[in-house]
CHARMM-style PDB file with segment names, atoms N, HN, CA, C and O in Angstrom:
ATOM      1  N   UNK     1      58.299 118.374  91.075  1.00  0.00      PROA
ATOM      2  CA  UNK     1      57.619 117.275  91.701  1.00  0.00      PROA
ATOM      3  C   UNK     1      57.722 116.007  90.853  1.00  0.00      PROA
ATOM      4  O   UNK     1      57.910 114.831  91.163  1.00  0.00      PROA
ATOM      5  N   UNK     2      57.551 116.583  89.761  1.00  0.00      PROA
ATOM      6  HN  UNK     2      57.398 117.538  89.508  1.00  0.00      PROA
ATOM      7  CA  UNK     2      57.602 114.610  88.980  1.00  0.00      PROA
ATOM      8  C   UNK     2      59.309 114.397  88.719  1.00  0.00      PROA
ATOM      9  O   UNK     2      59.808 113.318  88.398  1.00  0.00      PROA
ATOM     10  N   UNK     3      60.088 115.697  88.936  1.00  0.00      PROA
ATOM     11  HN  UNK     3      59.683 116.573  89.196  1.00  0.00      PROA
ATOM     12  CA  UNK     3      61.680 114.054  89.111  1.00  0.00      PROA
ATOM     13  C   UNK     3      61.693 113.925  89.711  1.00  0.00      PROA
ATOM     14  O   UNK     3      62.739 113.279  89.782  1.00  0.00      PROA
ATOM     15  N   UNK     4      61.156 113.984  91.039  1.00  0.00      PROA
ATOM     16  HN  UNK     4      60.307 114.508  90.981  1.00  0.00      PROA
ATOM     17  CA  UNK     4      61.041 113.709  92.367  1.00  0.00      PROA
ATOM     18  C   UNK     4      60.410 112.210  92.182  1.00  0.00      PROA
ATOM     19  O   UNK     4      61.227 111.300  92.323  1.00  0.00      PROA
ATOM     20  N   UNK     5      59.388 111.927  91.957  1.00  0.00      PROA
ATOM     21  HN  UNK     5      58.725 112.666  91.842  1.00  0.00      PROA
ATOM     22  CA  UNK     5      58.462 110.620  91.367  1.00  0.00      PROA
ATOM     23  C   UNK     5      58.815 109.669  90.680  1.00  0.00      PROA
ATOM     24  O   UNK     5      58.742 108.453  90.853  1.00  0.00      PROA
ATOM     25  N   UNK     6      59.417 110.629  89.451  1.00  0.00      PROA
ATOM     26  HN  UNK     6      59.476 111.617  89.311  1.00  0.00      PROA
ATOM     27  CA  UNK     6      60.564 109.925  88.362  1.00  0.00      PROA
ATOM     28  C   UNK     6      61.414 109.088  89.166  1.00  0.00      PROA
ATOM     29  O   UNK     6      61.382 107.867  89.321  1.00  0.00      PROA
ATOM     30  N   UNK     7      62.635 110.480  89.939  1.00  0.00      PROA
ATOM     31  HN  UNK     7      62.660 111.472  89.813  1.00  0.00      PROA
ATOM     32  CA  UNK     7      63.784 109.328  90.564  1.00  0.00      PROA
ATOM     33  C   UNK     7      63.333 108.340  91.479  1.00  0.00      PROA
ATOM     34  O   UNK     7      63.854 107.230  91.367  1.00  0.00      PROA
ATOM     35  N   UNK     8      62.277 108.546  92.564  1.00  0.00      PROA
ATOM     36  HN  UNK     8      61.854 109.448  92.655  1.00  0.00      PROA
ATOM     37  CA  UNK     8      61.896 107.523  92.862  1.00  0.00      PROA
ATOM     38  C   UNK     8      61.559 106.255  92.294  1.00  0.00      PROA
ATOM     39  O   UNK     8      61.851 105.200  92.857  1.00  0.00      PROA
ATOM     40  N   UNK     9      60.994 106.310  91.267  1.00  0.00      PROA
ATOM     41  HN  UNK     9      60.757 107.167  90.809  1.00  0.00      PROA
ATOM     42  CA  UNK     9      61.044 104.918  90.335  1.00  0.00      PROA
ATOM     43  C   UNK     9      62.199 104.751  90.426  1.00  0.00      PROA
ATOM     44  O   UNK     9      62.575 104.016  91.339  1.00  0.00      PROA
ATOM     45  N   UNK    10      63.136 105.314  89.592  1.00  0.00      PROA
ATOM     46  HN  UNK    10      62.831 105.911  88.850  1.00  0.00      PROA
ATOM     47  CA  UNK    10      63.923 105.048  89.227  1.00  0.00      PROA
ATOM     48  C   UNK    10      64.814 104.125  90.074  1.00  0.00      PROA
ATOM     49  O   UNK    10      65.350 103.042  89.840  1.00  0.00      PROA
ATOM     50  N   UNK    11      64.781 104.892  91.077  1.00  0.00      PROA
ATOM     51  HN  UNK    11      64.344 105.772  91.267  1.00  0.00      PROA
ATOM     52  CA  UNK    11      66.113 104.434  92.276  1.00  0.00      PROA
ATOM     53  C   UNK    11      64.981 102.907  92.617  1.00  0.00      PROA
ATOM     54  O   UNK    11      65.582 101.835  92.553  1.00  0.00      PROA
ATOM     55  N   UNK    12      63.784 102.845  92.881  1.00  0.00      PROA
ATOM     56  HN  UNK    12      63.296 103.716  92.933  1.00  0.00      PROA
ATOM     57  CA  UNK    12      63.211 101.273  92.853  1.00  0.00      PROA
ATOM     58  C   UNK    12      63.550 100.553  92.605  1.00  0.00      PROA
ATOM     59  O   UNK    12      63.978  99.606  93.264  1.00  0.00      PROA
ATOM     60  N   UNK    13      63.447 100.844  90.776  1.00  0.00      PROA
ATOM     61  HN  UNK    13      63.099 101.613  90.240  1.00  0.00      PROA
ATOM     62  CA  UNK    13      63.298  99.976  89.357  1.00  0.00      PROA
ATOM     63  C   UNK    13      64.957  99.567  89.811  1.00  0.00      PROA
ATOM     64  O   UNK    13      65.333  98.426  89.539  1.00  0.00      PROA
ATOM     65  N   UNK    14      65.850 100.448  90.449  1.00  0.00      PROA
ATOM     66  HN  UNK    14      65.545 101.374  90.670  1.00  0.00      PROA
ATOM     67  CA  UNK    14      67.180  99.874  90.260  1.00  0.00      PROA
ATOM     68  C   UNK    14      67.814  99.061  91.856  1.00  0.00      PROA
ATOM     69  O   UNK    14      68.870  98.434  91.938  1.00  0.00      PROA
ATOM     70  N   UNK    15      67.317  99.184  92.425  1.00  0.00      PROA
ATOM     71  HN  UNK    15      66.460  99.694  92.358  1.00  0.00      PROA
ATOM     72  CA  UNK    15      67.010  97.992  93.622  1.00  0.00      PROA
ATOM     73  C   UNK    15      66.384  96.941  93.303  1.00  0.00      PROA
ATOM     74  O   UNK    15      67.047  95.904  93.304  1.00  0.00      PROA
ATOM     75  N   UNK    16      65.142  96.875  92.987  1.00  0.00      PROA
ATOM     76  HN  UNK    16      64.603  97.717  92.986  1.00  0.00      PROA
ATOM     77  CA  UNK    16      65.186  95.637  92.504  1.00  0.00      PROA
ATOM     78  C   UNK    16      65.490  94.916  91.267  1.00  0.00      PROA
ATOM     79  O   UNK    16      65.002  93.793  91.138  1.00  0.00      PROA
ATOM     80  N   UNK    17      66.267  95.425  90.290  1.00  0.00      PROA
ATOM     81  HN  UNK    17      66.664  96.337  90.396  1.00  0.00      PROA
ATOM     82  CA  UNK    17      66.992  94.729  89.039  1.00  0.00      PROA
ATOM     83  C   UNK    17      68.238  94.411  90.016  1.00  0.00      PROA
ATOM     84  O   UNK    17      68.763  93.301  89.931  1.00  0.00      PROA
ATOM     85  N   UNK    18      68.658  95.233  90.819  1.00  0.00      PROA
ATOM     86  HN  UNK    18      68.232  96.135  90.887  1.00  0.00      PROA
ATOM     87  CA  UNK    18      70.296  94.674  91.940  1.00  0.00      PROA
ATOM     88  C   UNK    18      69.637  93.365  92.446  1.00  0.00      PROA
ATOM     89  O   UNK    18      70.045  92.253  92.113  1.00  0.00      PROA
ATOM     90  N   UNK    19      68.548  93.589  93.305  1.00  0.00      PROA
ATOM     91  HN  UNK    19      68.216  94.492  93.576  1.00  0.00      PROA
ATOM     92  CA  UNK    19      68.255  92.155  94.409  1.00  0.00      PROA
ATOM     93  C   UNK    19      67.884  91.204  93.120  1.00  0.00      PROA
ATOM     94  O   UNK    19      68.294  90.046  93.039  1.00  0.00      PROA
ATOM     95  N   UNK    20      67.340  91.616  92.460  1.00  0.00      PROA
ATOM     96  HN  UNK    20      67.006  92.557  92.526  1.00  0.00      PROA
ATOM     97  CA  UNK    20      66.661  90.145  91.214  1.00  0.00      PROA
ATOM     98  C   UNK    20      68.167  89.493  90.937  1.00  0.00      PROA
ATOM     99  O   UNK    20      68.174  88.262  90.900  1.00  0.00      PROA
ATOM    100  N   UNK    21      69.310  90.088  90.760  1.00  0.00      PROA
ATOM    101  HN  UNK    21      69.305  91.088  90.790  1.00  0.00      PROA
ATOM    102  CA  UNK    21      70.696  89.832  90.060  1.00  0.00      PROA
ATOM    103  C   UNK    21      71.528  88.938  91.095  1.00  0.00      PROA
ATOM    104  O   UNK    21      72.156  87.893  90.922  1.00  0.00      PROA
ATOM    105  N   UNK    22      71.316  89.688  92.186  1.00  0.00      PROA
ATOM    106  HN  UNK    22      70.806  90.536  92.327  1.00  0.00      PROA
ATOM    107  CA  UNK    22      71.875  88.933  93.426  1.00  0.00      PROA
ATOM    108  C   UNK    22      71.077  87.858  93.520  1.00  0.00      PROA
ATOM    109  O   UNK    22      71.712  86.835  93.260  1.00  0.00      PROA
ATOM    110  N   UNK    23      70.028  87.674  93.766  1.00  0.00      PROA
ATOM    111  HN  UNK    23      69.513  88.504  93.977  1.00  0.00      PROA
ATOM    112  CA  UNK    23      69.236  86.617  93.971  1.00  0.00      PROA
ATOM    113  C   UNK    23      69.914  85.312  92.538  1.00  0.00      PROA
ATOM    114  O   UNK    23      70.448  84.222  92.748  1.00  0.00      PROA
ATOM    115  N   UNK    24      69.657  85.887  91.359  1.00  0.00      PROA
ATOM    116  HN  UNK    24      69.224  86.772  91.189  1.00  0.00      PROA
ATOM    117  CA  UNK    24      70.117  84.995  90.252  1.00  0.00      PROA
ATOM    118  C   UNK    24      71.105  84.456  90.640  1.00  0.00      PROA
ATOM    119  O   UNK    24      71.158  83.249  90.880  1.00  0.00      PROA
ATOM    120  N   UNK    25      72.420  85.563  90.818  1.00  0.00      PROA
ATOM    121  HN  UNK    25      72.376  86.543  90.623  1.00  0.00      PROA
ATOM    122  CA  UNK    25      73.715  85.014  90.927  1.00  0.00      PROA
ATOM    123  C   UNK    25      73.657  83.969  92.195  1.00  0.00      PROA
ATOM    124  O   UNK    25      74.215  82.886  92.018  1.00  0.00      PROA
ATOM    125  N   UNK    26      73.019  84.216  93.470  1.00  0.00      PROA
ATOM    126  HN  UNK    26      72.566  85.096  93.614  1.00  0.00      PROA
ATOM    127  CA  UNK    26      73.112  83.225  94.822  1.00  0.00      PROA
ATOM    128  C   UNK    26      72.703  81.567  94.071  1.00  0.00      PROA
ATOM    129  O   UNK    26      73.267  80.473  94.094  1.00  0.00      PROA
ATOM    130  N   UNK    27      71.506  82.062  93.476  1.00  0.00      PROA
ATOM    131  HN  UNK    27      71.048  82.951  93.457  1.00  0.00      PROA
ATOM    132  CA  UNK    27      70.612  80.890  92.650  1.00  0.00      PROA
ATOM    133  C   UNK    27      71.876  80.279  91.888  1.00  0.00      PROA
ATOM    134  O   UNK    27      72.270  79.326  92.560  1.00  0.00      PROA
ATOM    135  N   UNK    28      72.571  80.429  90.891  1.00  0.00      PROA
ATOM    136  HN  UNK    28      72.251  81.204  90.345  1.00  0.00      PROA
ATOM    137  CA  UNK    28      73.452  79.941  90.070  1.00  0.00      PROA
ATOM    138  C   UNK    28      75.021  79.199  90.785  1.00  0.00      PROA
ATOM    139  O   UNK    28      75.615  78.256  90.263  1.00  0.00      PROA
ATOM    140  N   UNK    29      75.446  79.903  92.062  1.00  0.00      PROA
ATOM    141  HN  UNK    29      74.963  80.669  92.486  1.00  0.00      PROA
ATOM    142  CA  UNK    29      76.457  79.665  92.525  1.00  0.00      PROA
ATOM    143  C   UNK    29      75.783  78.441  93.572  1.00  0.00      PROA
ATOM    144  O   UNK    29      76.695  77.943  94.232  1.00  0.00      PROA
ATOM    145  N   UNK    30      74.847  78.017  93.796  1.00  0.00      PROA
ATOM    146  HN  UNK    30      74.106  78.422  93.260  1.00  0.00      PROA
ATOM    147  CA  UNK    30      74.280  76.833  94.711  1.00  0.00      PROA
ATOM    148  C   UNK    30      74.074  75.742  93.686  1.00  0.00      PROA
ATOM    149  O   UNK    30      74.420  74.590  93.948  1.00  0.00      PROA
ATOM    150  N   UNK    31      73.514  76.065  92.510  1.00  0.00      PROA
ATOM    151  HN  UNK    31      73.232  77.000  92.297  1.00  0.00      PROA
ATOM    152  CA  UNK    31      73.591  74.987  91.502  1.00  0.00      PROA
ATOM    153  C   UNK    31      74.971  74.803  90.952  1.00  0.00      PROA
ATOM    154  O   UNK    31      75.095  73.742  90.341  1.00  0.00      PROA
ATOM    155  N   UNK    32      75.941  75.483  91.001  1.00  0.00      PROA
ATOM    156  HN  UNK    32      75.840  76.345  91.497  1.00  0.00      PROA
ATOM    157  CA  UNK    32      77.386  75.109  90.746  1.00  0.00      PROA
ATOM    158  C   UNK    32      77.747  74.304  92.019  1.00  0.00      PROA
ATOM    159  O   UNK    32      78.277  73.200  91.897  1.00  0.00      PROA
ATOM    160  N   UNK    33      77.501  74.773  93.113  1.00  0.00      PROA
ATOM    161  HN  UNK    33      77.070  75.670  93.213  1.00  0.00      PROA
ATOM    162  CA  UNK    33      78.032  74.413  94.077  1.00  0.00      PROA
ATOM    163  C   UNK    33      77.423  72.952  94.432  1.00  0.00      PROA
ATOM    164  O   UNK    33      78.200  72.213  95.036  1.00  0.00      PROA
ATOM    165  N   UNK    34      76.411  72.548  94.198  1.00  0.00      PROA
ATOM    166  HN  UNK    34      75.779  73.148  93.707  1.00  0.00      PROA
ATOM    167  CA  UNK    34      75.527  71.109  93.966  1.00  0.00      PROA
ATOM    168  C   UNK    34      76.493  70.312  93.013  1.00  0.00      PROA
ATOM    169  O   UNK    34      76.851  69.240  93.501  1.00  0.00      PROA
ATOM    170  N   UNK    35      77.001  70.598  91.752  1.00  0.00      PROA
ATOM    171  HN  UNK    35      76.711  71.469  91.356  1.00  0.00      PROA
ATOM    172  CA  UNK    35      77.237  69.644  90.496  1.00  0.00      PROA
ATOM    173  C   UNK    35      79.038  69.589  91.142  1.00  0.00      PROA
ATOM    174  O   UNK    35      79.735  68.632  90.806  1.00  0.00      PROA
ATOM    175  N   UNK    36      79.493  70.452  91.854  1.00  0.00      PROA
ATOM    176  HN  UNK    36      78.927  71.229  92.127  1.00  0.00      PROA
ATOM    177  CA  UNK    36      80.674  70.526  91.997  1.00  0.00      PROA
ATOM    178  C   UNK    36      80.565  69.565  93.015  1.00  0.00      PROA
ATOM    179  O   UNK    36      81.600  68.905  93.106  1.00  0.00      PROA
ATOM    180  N   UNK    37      79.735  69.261  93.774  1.00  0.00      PROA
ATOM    181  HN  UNK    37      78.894  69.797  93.701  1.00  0.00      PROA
ATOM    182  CA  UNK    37      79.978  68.337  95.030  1.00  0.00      PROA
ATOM    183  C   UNK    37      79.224  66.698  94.255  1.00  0.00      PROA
ATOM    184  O   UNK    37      79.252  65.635  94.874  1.00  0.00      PROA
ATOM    185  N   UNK    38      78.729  66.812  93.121  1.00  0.00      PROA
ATOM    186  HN  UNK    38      78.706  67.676  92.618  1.00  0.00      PROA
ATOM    187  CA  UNK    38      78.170  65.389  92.536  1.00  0.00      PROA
ATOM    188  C   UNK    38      79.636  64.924  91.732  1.00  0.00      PROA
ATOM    189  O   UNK    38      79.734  63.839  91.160  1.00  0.00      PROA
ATOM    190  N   UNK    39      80.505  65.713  91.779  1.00  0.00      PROA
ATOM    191  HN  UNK    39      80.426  66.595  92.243  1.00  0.00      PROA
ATOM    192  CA  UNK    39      81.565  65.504  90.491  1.00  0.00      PROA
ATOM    193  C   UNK    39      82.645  64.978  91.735  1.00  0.00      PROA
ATOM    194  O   UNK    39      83.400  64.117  91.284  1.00  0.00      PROA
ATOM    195  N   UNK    40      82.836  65.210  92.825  1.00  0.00      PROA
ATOM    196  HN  UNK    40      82.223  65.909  93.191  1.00  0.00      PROA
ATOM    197  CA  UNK    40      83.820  65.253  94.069  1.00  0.00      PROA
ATOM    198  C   UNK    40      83.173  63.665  94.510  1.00  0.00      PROA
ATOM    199  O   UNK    40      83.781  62.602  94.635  1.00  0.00      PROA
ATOM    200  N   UNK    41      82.085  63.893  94.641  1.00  0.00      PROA
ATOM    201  HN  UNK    41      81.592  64.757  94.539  1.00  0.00      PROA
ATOM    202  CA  UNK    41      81.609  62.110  95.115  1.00  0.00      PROA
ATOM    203  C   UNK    41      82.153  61.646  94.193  1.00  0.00      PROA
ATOM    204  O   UNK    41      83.353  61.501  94.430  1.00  0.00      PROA
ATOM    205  N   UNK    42      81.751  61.204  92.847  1.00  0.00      PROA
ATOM    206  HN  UNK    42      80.776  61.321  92.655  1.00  0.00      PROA
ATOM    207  CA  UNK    42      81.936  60.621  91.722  1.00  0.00      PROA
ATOM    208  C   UNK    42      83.364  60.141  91.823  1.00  0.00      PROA
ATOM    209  O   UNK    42      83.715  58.992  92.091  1.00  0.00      PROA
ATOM    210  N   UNK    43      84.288  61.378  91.524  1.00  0.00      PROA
ATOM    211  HN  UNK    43      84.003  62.312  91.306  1.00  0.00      PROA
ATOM    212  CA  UNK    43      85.524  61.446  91.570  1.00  0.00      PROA
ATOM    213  C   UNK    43      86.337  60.074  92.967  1.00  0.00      PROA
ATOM    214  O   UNK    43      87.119  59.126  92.895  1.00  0.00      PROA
ATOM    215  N   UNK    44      85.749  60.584  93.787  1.00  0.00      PROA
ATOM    216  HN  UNK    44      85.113  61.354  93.845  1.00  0.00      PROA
ATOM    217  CA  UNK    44      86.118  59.965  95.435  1.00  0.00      PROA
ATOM    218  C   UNK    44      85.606  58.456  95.104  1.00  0.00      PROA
ATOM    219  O   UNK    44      86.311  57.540  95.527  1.00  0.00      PROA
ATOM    220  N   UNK    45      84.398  58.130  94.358  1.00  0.00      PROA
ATOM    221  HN  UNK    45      83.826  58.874  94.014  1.00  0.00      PROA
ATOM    222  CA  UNK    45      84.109  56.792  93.908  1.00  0.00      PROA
ATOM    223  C   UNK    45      85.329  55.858  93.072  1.00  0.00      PROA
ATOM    224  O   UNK    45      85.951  54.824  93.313  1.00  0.00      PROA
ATOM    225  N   UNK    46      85.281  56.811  92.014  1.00  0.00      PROA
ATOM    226  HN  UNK    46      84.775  57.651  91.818  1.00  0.00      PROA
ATOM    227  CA  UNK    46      86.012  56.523  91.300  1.00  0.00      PROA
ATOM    228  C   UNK    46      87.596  56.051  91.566  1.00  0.00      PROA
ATOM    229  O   UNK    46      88.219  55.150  91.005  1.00  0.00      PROA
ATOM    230  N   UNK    47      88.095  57.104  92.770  1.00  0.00      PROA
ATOM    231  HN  UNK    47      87.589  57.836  93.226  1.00  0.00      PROA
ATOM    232  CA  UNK    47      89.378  56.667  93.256  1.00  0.00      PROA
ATOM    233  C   UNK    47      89.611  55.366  94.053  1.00  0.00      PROA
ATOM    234  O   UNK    47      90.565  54.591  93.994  1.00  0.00      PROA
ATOM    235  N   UNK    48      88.299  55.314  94.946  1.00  0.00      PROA
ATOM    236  HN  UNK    48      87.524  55.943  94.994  1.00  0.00      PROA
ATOM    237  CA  UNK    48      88.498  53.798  95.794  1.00  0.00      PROA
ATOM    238  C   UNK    48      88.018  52.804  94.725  1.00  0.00      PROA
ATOM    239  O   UNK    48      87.913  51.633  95.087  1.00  0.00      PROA
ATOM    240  N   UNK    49      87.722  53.110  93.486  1.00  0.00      PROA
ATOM    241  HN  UNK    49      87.808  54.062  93.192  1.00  0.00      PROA
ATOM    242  CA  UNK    49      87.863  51.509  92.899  1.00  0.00      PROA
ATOM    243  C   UNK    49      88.927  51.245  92.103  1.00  0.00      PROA
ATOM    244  O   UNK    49      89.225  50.097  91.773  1.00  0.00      PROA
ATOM    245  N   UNK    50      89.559  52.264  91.748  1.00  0.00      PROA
ATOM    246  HN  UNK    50      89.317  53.197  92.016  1.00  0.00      PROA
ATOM    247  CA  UNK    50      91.026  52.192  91.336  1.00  0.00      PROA
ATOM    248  C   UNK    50      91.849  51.886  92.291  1.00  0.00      PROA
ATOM    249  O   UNK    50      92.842  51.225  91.989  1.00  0.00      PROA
ATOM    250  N   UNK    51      91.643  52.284  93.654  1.00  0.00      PROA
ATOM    251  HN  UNK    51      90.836  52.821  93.899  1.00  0.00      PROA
ATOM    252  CA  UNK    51      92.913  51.383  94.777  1.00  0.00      PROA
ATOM    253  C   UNK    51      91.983  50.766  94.818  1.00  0.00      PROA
ATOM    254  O   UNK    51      91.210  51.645  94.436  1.00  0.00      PROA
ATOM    255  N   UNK    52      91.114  49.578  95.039  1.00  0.00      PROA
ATOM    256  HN  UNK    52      91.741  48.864  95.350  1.00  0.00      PROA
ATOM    257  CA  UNK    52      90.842  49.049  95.088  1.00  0.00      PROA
ATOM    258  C   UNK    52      91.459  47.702  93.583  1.00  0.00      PROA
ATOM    259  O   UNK    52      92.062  46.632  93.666  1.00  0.00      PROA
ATOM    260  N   UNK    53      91.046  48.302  92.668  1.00  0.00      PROA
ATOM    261  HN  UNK    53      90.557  49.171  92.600  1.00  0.00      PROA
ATOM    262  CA  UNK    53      91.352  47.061  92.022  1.00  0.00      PROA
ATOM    263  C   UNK    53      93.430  47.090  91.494  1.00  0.00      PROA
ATOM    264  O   UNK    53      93.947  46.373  90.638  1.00  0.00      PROA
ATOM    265  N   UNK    54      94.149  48.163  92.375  1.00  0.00      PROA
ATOM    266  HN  UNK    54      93.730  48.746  93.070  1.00  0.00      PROA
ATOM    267  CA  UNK    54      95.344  48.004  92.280  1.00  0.00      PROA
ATOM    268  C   UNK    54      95.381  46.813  93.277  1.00  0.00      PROA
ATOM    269  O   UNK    54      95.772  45.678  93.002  1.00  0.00      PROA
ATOM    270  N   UNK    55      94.826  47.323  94.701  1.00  0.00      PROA
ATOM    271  HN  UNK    55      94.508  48.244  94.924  1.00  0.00      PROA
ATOM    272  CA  UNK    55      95.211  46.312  95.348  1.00  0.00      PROA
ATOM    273  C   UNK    55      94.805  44.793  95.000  1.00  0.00      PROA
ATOM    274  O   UNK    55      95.484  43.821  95.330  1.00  0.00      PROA
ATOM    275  N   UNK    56      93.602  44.736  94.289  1.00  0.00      PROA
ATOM    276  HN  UNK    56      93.050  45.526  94.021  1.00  0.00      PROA
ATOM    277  CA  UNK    56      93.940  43.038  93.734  1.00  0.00      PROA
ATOM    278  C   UNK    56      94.679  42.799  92.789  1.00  0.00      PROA
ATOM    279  O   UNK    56      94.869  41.604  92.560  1.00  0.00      PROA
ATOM    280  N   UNK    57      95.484  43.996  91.739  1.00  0.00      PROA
ATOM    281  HN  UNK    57      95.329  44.967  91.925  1.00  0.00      PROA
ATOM    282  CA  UNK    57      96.126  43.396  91.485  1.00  0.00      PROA
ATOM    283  C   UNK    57      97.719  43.013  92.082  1.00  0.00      PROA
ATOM    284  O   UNK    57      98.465  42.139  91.640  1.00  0.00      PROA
ATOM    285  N   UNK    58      97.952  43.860  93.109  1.00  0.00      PROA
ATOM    286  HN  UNK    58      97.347  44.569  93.469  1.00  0.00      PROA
ATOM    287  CA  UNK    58      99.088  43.505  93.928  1.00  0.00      PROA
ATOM    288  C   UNK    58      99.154  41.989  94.466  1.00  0.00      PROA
ATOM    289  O   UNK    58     100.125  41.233  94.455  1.00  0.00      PROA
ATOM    290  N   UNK    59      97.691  41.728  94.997  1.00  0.00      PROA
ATOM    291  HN  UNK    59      96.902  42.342  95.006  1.00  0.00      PROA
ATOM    292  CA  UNK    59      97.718  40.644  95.450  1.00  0.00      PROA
ATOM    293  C   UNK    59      97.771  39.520  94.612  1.00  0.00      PROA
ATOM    294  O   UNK    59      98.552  38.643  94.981  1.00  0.00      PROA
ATOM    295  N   UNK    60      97.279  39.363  93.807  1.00  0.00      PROA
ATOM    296  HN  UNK    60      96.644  40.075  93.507  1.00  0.00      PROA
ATOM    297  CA  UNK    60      97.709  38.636  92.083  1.00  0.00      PROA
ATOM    298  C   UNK    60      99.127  38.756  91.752  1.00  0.00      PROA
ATOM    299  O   UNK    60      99.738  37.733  91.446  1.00  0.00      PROA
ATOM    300  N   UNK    61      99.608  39.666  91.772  1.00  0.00      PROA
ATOM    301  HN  UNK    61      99.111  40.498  92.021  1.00  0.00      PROA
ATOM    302  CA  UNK    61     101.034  39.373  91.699  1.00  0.00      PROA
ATOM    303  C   UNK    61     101.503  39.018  91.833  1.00  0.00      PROA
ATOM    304  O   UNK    61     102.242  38.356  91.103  1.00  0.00      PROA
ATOM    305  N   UNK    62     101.448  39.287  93.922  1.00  0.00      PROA
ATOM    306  HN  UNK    62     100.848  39.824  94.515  1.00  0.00      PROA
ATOM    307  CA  UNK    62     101.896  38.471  94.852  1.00  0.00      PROA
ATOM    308  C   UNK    62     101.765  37.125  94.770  1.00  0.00      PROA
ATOM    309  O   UNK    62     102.816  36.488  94.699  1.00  0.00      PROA
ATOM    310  N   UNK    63     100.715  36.516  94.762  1.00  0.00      PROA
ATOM    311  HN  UNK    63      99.861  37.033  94.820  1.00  0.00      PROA
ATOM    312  CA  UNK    63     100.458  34.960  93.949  1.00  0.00      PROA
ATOM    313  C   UNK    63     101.344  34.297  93.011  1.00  0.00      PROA
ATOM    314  O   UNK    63     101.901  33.204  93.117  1.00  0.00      PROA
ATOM    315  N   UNK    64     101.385  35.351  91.853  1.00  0.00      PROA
ATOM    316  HN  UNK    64     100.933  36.238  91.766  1.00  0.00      PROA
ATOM    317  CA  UNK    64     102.084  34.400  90.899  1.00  0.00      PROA
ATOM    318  C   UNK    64     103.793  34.327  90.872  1.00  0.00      PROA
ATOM    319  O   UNK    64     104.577  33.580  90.287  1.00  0.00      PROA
ATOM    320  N   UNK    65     103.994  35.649  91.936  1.00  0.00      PROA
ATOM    321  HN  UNK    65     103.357  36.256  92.412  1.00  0.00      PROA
ATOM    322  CA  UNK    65     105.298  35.441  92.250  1.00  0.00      PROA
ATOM    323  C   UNK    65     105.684  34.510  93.551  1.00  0.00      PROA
ATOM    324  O   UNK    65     106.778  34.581  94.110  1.00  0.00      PROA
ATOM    325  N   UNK    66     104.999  33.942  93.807  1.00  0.00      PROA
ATOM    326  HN  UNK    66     104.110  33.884  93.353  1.00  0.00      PROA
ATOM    327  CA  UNK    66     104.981  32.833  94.622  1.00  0.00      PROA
ATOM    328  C   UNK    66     104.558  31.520  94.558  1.00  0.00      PROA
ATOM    329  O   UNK    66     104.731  30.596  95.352  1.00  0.00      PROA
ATOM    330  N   UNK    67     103.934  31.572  93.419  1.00  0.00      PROA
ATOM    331  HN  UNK    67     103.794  32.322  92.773  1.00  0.00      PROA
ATOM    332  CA  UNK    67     103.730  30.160  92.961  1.00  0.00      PROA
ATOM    333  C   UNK    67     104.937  29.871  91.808  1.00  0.00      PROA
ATOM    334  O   UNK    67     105.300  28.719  91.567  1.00  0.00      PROA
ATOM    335  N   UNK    68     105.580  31.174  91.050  1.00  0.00      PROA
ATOM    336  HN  UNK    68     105.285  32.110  91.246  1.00  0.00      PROA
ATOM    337  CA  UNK    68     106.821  30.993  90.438  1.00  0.00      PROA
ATOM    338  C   UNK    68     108.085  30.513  91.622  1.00  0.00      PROA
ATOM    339  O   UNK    68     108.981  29.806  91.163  1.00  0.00      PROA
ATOM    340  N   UNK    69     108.147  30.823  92.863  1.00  0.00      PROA
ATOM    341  HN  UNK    69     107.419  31.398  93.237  1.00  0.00      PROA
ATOM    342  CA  UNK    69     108.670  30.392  93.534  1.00  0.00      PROA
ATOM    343  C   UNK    69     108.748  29.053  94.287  1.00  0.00      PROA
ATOM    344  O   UNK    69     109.846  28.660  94.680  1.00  0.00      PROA
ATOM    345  N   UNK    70     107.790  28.436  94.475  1.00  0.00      PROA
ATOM    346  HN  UNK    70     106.898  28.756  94.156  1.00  0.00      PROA
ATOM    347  CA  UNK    70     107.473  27.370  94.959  1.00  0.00      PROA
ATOM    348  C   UNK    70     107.944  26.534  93.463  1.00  0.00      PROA
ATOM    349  O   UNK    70     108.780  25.670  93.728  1.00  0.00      PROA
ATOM    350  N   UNK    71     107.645  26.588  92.156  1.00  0.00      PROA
ATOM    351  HN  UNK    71     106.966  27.290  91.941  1.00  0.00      PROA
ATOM    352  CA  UNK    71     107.523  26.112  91.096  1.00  0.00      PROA
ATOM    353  C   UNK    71     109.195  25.889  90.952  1.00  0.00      PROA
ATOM    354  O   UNK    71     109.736  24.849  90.577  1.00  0.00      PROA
ATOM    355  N   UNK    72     109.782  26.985  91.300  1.00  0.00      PROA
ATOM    356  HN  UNK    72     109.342  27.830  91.605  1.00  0.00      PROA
ATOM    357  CA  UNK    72     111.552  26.709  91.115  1.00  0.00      PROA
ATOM    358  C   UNK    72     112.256  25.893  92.268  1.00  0.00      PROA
ATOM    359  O   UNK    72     113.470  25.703  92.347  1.00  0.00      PROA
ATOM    360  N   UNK    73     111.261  25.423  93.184  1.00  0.00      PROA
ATOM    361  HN  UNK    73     110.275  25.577  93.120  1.00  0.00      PROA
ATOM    362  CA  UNK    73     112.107  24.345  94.562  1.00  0.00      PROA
ATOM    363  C   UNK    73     112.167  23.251  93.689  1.00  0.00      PROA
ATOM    364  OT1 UNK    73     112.657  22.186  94.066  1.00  0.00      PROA
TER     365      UNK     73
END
């Protein structure tokens, strides 16, 4: 009768150390999954101000290679 009692704990105690683990791990992969999507904005920020400030400088270019042109009539 008591390994009967025993394994019952036992087999408990080891269901819930599984669900506590699962639960952790769900918990940990949503906070990855949060910082991974703050780093993707960031990133996506970061790219439109780099085309962004290519394209002024294209357009600056464009300028001074046209005022070098006008400058050689």
């Amino acid at each position: 009768m008591w390994e009967w009692i025993i394994g019952a704990l036992l087999g408990f105690l080891g269901e819930l150390v599984r669900s506590l683990y699962a639960d952790h791990t769900a918990s940990r992969t949503l906070q990855e999954n949060g910082r991974l999507k703050e780093q993707k904005a960031a990133l996506e920020r970061q790219l439109t101000i780099n085309q962004q400030a290519q394209t002024i400088r294209d357009k600056v270019d464009a300028e001074t290679d046209l005022n070098a042109l006008i400058d050689g009539l």
